[in-house]
C-alpha positions as CSV (number, residue, x, y, z in Angstrom):
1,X,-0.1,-6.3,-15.0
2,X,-1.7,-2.8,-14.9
3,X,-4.7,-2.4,-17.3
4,X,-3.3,0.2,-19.9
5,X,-6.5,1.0,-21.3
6,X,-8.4,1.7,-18.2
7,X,-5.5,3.1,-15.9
8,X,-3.1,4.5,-17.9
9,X,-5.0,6.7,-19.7
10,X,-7.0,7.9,-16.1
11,X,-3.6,9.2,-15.3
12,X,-3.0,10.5,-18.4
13,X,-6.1,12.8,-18.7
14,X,-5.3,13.8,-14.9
15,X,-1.8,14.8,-15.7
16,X,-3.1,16.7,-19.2
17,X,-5.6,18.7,-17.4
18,X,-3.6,19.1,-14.3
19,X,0.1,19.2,-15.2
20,X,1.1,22.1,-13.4
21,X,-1.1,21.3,-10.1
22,X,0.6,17.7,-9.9
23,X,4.0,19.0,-10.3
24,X,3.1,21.7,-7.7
25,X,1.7,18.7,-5.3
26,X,4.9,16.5,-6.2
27,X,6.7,19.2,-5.2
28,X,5.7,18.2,-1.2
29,X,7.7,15.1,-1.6
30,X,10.6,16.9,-2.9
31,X,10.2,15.3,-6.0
32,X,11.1,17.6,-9.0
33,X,8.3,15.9,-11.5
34,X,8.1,18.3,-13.9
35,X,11.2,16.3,-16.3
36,X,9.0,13.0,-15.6
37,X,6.0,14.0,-16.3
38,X,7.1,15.8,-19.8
39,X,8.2,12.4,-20.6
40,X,5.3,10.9,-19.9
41,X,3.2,13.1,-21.9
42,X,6.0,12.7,-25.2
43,X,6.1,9.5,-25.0
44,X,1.7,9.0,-25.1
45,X,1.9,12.0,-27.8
46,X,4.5,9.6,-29.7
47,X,2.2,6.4,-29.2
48,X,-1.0,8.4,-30.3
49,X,1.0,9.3,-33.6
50,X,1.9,5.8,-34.1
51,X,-1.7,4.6,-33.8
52,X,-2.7,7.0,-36.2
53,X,-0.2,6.0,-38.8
54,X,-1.3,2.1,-38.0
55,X,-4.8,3.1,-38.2
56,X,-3.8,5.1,-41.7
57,X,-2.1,1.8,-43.2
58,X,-5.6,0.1,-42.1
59,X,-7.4,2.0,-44.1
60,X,-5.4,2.0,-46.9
61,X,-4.9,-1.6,-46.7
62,X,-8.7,-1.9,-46.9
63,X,-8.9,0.2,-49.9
64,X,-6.4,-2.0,-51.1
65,X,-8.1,-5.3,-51.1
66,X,-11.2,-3.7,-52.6
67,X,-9.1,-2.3,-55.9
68,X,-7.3,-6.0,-56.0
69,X,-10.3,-8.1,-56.0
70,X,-11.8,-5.9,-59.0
71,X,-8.4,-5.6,-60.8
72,X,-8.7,-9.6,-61.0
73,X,-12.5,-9.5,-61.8
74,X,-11.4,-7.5,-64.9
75,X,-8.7,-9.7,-65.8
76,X,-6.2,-7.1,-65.2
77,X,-3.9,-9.7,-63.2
78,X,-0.6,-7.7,-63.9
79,X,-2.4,-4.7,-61.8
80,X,-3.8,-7.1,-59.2
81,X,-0.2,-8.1,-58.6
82,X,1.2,-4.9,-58.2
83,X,-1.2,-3.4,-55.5
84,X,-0.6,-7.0,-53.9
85,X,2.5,-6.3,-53.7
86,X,2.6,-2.7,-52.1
87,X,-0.3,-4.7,-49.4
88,X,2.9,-7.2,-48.5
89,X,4.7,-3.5,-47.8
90,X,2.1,-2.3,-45.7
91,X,1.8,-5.5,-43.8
92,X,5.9,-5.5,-43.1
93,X,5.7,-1.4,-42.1
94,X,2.6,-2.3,-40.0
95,X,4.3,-4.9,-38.0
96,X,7.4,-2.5,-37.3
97,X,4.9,0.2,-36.3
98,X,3.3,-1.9,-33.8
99,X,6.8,-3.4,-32.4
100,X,7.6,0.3,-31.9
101,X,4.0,1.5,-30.4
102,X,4.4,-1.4,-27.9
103,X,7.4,-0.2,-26.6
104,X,6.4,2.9,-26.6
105,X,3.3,1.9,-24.3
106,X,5.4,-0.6,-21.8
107,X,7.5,2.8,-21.4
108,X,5.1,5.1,-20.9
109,X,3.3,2.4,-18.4
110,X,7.2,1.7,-16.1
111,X,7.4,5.7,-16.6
112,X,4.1,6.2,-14.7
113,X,4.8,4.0,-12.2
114,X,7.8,6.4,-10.8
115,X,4.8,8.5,-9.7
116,X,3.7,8.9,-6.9
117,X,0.1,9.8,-5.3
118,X,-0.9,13.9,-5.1
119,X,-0.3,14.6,-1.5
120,X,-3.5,16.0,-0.2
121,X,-3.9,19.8,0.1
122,X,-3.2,19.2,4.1
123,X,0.1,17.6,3.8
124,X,3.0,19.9,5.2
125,X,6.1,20.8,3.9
126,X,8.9,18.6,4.8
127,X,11.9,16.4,3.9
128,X,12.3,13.8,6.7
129,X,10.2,12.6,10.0
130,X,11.4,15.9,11.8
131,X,9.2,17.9,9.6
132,X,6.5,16.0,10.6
133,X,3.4,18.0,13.0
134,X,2.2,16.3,16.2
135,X,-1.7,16.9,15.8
136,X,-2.6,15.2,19.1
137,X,-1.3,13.3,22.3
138,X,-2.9,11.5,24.7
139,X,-1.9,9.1,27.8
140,X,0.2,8.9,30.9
141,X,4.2,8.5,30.8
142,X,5.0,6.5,33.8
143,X,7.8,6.6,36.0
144,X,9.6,3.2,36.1
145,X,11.3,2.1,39.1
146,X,15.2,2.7,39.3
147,X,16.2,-0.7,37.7
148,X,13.9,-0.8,34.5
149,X,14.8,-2.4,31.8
150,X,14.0,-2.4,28.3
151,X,11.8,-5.0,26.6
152,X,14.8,-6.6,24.9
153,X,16.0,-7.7,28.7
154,X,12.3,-8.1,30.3
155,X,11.5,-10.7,27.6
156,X,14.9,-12.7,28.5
157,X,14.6,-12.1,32.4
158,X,10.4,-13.7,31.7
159,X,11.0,-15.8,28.9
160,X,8.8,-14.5,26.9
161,X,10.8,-14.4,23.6
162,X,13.7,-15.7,22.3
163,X,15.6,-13.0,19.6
164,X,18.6,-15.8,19.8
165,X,16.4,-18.8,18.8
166,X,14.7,-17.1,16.3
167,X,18.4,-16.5,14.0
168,X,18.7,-19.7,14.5
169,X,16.0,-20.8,12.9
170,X,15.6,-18.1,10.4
171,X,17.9,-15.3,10.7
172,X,17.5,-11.7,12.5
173,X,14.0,-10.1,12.7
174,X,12.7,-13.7,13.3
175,X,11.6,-14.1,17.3
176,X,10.3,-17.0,18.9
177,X,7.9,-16.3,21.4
178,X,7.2,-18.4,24.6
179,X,5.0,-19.2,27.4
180,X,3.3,-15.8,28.3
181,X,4.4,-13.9,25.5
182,X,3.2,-16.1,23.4
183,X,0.0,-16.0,24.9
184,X,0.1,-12.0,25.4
185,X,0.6,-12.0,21.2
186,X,-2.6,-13.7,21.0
187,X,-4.5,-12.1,23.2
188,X,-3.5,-8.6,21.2
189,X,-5.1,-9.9,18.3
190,X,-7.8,-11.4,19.4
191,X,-8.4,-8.1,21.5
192,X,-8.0,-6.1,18.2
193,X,-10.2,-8.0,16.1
194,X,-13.1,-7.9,18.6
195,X,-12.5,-4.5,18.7
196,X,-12.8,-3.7,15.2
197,X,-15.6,-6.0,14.6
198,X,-17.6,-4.6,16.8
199,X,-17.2,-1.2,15.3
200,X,-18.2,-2.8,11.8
201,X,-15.8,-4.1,10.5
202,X,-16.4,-7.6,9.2
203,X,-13.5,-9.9,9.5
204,X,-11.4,-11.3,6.8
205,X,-8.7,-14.0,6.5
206,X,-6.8,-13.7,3.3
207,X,-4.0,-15.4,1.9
208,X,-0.5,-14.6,3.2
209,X,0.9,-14.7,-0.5
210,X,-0.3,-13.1,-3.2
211,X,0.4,-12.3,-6.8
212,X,2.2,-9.7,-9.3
213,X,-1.0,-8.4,-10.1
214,X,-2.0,-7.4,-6.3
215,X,1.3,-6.2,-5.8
216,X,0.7,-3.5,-8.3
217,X,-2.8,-3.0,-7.8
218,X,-1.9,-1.3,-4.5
219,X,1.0,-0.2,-5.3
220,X,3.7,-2.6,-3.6
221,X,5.3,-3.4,-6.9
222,X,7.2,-2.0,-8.3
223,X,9.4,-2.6,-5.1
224,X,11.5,0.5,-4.6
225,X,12.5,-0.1,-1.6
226,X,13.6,-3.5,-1.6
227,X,11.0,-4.4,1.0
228,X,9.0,-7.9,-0.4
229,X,9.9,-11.2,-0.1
230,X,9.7,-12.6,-3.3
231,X,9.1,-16.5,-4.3
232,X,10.9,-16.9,-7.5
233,X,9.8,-20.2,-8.3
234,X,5.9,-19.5,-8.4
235,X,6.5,-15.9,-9.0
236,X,4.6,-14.5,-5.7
237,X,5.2,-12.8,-2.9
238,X,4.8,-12.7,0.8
239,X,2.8,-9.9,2.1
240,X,4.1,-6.9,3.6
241,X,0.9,-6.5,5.1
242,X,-2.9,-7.1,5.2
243,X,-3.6,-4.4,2.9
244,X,-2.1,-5.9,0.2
245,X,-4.8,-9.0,-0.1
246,X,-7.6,-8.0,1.5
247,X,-7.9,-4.4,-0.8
248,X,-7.0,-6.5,-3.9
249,X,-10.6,-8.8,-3.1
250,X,-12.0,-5.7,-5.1
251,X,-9.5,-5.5,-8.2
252,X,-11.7,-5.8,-11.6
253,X,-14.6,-5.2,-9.4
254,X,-17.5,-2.4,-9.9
255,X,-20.1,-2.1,-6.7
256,X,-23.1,-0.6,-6.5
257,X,-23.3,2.7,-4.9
258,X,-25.7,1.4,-1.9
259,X,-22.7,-0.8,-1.1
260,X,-20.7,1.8,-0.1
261,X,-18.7,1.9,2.4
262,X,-16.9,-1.3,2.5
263,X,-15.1,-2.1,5.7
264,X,-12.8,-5.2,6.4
265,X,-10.6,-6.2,9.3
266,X,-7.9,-8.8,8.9
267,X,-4.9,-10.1,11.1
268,X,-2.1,-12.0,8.9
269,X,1.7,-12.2,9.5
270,X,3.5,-9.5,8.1
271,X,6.7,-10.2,5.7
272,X,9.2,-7.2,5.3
273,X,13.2,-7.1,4.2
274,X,13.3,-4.4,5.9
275,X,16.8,-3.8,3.8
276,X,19.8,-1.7,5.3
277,X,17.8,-1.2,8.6
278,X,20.8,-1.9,11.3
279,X,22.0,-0.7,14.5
280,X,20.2,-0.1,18.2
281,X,16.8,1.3,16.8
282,X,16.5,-1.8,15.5
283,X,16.8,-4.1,18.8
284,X,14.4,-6.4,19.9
285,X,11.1,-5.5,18.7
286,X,11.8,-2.3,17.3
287,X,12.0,-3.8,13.6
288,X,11.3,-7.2,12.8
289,X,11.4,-9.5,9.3
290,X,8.4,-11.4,10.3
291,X,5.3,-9.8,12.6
292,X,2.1,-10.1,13.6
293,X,-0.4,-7.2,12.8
294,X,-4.5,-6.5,12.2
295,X,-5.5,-4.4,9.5
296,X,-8.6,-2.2,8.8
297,X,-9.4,-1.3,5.1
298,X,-12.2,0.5,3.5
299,X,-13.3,1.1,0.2
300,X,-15.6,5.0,0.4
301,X,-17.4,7.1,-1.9
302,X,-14.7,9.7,-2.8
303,X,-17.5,12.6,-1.2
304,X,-16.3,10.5,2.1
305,X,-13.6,8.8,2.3
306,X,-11.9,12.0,4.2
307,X,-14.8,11.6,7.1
308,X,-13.8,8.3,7.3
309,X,-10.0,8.7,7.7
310,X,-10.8,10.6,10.5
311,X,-13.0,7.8,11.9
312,X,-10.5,5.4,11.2
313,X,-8.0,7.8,13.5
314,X,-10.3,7.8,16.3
315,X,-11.0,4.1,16.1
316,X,-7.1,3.7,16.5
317,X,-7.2,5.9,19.2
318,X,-9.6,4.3,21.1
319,X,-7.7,0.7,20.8
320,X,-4.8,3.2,22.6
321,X,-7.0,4.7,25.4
322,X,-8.3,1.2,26.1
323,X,-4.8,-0.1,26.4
324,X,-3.8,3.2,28.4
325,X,-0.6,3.7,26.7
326,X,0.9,6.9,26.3
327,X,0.7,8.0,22.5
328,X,0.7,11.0,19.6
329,X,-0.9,11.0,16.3
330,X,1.8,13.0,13.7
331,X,0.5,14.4,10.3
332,X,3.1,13.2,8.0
333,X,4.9,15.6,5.4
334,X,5.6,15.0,2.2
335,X,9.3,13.7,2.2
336,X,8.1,10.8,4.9
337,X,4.7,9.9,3.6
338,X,4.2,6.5,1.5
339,X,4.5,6.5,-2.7
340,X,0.8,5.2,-2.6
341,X,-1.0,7.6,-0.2
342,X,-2.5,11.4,-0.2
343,X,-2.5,11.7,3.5
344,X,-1.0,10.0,6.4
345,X,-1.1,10.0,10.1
346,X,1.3,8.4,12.4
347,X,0.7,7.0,15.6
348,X,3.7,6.5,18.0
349,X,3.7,4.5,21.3
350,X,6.1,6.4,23.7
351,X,8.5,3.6,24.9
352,X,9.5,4.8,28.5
353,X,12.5,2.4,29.0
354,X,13.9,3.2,25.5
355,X,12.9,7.2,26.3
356,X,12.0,7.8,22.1
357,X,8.6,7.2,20.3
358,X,7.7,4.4,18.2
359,X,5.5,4.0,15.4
360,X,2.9,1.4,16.0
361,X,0.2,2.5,12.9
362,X,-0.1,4.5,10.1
363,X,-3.9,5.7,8.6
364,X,-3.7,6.6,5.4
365,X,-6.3,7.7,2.2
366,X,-5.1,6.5,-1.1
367,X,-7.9,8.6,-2.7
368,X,-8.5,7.2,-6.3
369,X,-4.6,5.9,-6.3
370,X,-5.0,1.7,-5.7
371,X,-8.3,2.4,-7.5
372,X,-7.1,3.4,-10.4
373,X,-5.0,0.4,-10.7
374,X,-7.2,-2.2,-9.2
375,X,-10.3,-1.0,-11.5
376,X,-11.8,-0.6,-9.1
377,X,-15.0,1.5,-9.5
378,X,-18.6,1.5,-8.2
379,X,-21.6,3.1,-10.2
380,X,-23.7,6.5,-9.4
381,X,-26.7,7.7,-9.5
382,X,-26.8,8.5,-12.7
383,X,-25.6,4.9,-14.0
384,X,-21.7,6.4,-14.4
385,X,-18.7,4.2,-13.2
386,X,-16.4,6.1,-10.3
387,X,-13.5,5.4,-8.8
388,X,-13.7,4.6,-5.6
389,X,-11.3,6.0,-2.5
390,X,-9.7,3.2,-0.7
391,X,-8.4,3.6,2.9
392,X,-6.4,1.4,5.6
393,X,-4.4,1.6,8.5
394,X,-3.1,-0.8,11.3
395,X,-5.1,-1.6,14.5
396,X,-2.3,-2.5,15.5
397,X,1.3,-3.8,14.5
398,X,1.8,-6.0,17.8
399,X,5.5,-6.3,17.8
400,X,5.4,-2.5,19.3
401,X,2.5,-2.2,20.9
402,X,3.9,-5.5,23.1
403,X,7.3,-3.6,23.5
404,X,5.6,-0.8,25.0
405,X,3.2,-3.0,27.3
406,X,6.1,-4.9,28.4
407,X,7.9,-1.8,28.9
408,X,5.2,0.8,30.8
409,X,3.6,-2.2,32.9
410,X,6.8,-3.3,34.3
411,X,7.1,-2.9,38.3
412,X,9.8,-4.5,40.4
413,X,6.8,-7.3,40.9
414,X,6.8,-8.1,37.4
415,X,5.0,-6.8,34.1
416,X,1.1,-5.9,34.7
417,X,-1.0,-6.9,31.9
418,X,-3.4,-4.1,31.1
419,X,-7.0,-4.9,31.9
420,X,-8.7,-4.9,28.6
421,X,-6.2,-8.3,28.0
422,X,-7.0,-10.4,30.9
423,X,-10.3,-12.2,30.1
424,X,-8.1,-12.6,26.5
425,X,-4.4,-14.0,28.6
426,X,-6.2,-15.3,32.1
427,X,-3.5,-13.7,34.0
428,X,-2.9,-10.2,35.2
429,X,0.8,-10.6,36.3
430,X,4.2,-11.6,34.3
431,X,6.1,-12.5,37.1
């Protein structure tokens, strides 16, 4: 669980110092905080006054035990007894004190997990993805051939993946993939981790479970939104995404200021409910239960970490250019962005059979949020523990990225692989 002492009271002092500027921030994710927050701050005021009053009877308890011992050294026993008796008091009061301050503190500690991260001064207005501002766009849309299709029929008519076998096996959101798809899936990752390790990114292959102490040191847990698998029996859970492992490798952890920054690349499976998601946005590929995807994280000085979001975004970019695929990068507003992170941009993949965009990464700056709950801290140069700013975002979630290859290659020949993939696939043609 979340270390009280070290990240509750962070928060605390932040939302002391800061209450109005928080709720003003909230206020960008349409979230009226102001109630919460009062809360908050009554119920740590109540817990400080029961910690006095323990601390009080402590004292008194001490004095106590002095005044017995000399009451029985002076052979007033009658005394002795007396003052032993009003210590047995104490010691029942205490108890209840402590039952209440405990309470008091697992409140206070659910109550501050209903909030969410300060959006960053940047972040617009907004309550839904139509509010959200297109900062750049890049690429070619081609013009398919009268009888394009979208990938849903191309990887029937190919054989490249099998929705049907997949529910049988599992259920829906669980695809099979075949033959050249199959070997198209690997040769995106294997394209996208070469990629990222040669910008500097040193790979990393984590576990694809992980436990209820990860979940809430990024912030995955609580699950509000139904989205994690959970494994009741040995109480873990499969990850949503790479992000969850490979930034929880530094929970409890303080660096050194010369190890700054700290970048890792990982490709896992990907586990999501996805609950209530229905209907034709969500055919095919569009939005699976199981996928494939490689992650970047970093872990930045907090004078950075906003230099490095914006390398991350033109890392992501480049993966795009080099796959020429027709994209746009979208600042998200405060009613679509994520409860963990201060800023978020969007990349979508224009899908030219489907005619509508499709997300296909997200590039985000937790700040001190995942920090504050991991512990995660690294010392400066004056020997005082910081938080750190961690930072990830997806380069790439395949399931997309192949729906739009599949979909702005095709030709009435067949499905062109894009160059950059065929010393990874050893064929050029999905005919």
């Amino acid at each position: 669980m979340w270390p009280y002492c070290i990240a509750v009271m962070l928060l605390l002092q932040q939302l002391k110092n800061d209450q109005q500027a928080v709720i003003a921030a909230l206020a960008k994710r349409n979230l009226e905080a102001a109630p919460l927050i009062e809360e908050v701050l009554a119920l740590d005021e109540r817990r400080r006054a029961l910690q006095t009053e323990l601390d009080q009877n402590a004292a008194r308890a001490n004095q106590l035990a002095k005044s017995i011992g000399q009451l029985f050294q002076s052979g007033k026993a009658q005394e002795a007894e007396a003052l032993k008796s009003e210590t047995a008091q104490l010691k029942d009061l205490n108890k209840q004190i402590q039952q209440e301050m405990d309470a008091c503190a697992q409140s206070l500690q659910e109550k501050l997990y209903l909030l969410p991260n300060t959006p960053h001064h940047s972040v617009p207005q907004g309550k839904s993805a139509e509010d959200n501002e297109t900062v750049f766009e890049a690429g070619r849309i081609p013009s398919l051939h009268q009888d394009a299709m979208p990938h849903w029929d191309l990887a029937k008519k190919y054989d490249l993946i099998d929705f049907e076998l997949g529910v049988k096996i599992a259920g829906a959101g669980f695809p099979v993939y075949k033959g050249k798809g199959a070997r198209l899936q690997r040769a995106l990752i294997q394209f996208f981790l070469d990629f990222n390790t040669e910008a500097g990114y040193t790979e990393i292959q984590p576990p694809h479970l992980v436990n209820e102490a990860s979940g809430y040191g990024t912030g995955q847990l609580p699950d509000k939104e139904g989205q994690m698998y959970h494994v009741g029996v040995d109480d873990l859970y499969l990850i949503p995404t790479a992000e969850v492992p490979v930034t929880n490798l530094f929970r409890d952890v303080l660096l050194a200021q010369n190890q700054l920054p700290v970048a890792y690349t990982a490709y896992t499976p990907c586990f999501r409910r996805e609950a209530g998601s229905y209907g034709a946005h969500v055919r095919g590929l569009n939005r699976l239960h199981q996928f494939d995807k490689v992650e970047i994280v970093r872990v930045e000085h907090p004078e950075r970490s906003y230099q490095a979001l914006e390398e991350m975004v033109d890392h992501v970019k480049k993966i795009l250019d080099a796959l020429q695929l027709p994209y746009r990068i979208l600042r998200l507003c405060g009613g679509d962005m994520g409860f963990t992170s201060a800023l978020t941009y969007d990349f979508e993949l224009f899908s030219t059979a489907q005619e509508r965009w499709l997300e296909i990464s997200s590039v985000s700056n937790f700040e001190t949020f995942q920090a504050n709950r991991l512990k995660l801290r690294f010392k400066d140069e004056a020997g005082k523990n910081q938080l750190c700013h961690t930072l990830n975002g997806s380069a790439l979630a395949l399931p997309r990225v192949l729906a739009g290859i599949l979909e702005n290659y095709q030709t009435p020949e067949g499905i062109r692989v894009p160059d950059v993939l065929v010393p990874y696939t050893g064929f050029d043609l999905i005919s």
